[in-house]
N, C-alpha and C positions, 0 to 999 in steps of 0.2 A: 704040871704047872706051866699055864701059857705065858711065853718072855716075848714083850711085845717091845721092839728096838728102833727108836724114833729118830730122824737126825732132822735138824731144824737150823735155819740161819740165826743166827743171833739177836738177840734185841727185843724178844718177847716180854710181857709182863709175868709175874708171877702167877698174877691169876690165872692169864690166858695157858701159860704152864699148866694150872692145877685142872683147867675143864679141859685140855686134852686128855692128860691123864685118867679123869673121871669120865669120860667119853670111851675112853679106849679100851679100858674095865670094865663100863656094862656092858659094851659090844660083845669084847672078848666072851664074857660071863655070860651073857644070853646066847649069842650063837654058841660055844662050844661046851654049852650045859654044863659050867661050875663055878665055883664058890668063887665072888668078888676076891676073896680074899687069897686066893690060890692064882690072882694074875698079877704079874709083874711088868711094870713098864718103865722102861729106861729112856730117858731123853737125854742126847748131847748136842749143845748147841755148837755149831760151825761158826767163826769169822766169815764175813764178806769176801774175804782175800781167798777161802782158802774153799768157795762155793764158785765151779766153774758151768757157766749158763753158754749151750753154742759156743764151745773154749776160750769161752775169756771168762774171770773174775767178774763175780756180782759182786756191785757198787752202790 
């Protein structure tokens, strides 16, 4: 079962959430020949505060 683990800055829409997800599924699913339904995908969004860009804090 492919666990495909996303980190993302925060402030996304729901949607734009939901066609990563379903992006990341067919990919997963066609490149590594299995069932949509045997991939997992986790997303956690990050604060601004706590995403550091060339060491500092993205703002």
């Amino acid at each position: 079962m492919p666990i495909i683990h996303v980190h993302v800055i925060e402030g996304r829409t729901e949607e734009q959430l939901r066609n990563l997800m379903e992006s990341l599924t067919n990919a997963a699913a066609e490149s590594l020949e299995v069932k949509k339904e045997q991939v997992r995908v986790l997303i956690q969004e990050v604060p601004n505060k706590h995403w550091g860009v060339g060491g500092k804090p993205k703002k």
